[in-house]
N, C-alpha and C positions, 0 to 999 in steps of 0.2 A: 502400453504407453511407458516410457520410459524419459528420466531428469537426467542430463548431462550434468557432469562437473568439469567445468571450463577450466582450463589454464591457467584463467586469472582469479581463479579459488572460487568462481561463484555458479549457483548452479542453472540450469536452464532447462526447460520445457514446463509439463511433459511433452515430448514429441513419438511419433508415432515408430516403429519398428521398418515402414515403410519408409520415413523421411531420414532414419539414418543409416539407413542402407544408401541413401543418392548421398550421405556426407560420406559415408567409407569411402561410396566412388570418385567421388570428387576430389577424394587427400583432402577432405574436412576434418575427418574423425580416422581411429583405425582401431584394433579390435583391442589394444592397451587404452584407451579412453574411458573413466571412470565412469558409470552407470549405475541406476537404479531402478528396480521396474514399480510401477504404481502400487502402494501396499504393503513393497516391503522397506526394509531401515538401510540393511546392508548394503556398502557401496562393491562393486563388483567390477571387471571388467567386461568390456564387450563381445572379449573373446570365452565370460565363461556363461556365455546364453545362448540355448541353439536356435535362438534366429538367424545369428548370424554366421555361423557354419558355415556358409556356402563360400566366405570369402578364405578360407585356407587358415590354416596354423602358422603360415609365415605372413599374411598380410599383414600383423600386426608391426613386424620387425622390419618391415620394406617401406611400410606405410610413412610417411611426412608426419613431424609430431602434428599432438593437433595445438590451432592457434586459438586467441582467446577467443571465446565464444562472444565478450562484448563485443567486438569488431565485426565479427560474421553477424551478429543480432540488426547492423548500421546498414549490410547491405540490402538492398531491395529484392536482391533475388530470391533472399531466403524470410520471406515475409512473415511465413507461419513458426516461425523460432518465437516459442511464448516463455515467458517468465515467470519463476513460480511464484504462486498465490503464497497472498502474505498468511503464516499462520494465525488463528482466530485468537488465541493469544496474546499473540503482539497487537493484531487491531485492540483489541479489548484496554488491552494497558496502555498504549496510545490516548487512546477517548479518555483514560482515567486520567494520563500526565496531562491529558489538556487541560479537563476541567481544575486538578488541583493548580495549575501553571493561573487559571483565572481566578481562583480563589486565593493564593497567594498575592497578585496584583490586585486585587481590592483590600485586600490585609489596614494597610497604612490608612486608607481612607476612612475605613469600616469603624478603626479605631479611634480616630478622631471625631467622627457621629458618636458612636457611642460615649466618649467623654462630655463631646458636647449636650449632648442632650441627655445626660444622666437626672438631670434636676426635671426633667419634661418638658425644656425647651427647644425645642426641635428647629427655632430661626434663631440658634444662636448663632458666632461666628462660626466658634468650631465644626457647630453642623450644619451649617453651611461649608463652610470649608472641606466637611468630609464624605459631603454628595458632590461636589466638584471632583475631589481629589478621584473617587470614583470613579466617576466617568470619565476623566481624565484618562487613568490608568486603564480601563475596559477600551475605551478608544484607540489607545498605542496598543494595546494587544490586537486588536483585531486587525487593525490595518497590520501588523507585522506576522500575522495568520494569514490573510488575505495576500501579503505578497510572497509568504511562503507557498503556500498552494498554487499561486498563479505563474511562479517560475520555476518550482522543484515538485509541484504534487504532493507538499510534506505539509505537516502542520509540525510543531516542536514536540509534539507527543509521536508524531509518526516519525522525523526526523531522528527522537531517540531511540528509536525503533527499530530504524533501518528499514522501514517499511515506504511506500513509495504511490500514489495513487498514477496510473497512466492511460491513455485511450482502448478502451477494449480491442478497435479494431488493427492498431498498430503499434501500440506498446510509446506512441509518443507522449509528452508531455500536454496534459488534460487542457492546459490556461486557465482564464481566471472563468470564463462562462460554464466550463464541463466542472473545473473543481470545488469553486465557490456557489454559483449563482444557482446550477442547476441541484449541485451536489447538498451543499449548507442550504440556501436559501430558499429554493421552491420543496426542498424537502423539511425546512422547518416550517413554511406556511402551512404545507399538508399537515403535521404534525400537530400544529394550532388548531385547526377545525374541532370545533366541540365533538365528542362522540367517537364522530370518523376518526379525528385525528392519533387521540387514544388506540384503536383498532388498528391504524395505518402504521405507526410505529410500533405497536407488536409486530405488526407481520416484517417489517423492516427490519428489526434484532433478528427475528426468526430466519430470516435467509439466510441470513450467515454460516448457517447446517446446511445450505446447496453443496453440490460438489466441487463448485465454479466458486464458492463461499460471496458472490456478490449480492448483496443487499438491494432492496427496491428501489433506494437512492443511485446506486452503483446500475441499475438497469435506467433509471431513467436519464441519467447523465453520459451511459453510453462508454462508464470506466470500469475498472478494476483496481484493487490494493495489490500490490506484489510485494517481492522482499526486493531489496534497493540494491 
């Protein structure tokens, strides 16, 4: 398996040794096309792997530059062109910028409770005022997560990421059912379940050690995290 690095700087697969053999032929790729194989770091050319030997020492120099890979990714022909999995990493620091993203937006309200009700009155104005302000602020966040995820596959932790959630089977955008409802929502009621739901999100962190690094959530939603 081998990751192209596209023209327009970004990378793509893995794809198979077989499927770039039909882009050489095609004046998709040619044997100067920047490549990596699965495992290692080094980017290398295609010309210095002997899979692809058979195409000569001048096909690289005859061959049509290659073109960006985002545009070949749009055609239908070439369906199985995958994108690479987002680092575990980045997902991880994602979920961290989110949550501090929601704890910063309760900040102001949080504050006002607690001034209000420092004496132990808890229906005073201020705190009253600072479980509005709350929910307030948790509500403009979420709908502004929700129409992230439902038009880009980002939430603002994965958007600063660079990371990107899309359809396992065609790299489109998930919407608001694959990225929200099924993703966030039927995976936080599972979550909820007394017992189970403790056990169900171990094993949900845990997949993220797949090869595929897709999450229980990410299998039942039918997506994947990539890099953007």
């Amino acid at each position: 398996m081998f990751t192209i690095l596209g023209a327009d700087g970004k990378e793509y697969g893995p794809v198979t040794a077989g499927k770039l053999h039909e882009w050489i032929a095609g004046g998709r790729a040619n044997l100067q096309t920047k490549a990596r194989r699965a495992g290692e770091t080094e980017w290398k050319t295609l010309a210095d792997y002997p899979e692809f030997g058979e195409f000569g020492a001048n096909s690289g120099a005859s061959a049509p530059p290659v073109p960006a890979l985002a545009a070949i990714a749009e055609s239908p022909a070439i369906a199985s062109l995958e994108l690479v999995p987002a680092e575990r990493g980045a997902r991880f620091l994602a979920q961290l910028i989110d949550g501090l993203t929601s704890l910063v937006a309760i900040l102001p309200g949080a504050a006002l409770l607690f001034i209000g009700s420092a004496g132990g009155n808890k229906t005073s104005p201020l705190a009253i005022g600072g479980f509005a302000l709350i929910a307030l602020a948790l509500i403009i966040l979420l709908g502004f997560q929700i129409y992230l995820l439902a038009t880009r596959g980002q939430t603002i932790g994965k958007r600063l990421m660079d990371i990107k959630i899309v359809n396992f089977a065609d790299e489109s955008n998930p919407g608001f059912v694959k990225a929200f409802l099924l993703r966030v929502f039927v995976n936080g009621l599972i979550g909820a379940v007394p017992v189970v739901g403790f056990a169900y999100s171990l094993v949900d962190i845990c997949f993220i050690f797949r090869d595929d690094r897709r999450c229980l959530h990410d299998l039942i939603a039918g997506t994947k995290v990539v890099k953007a």
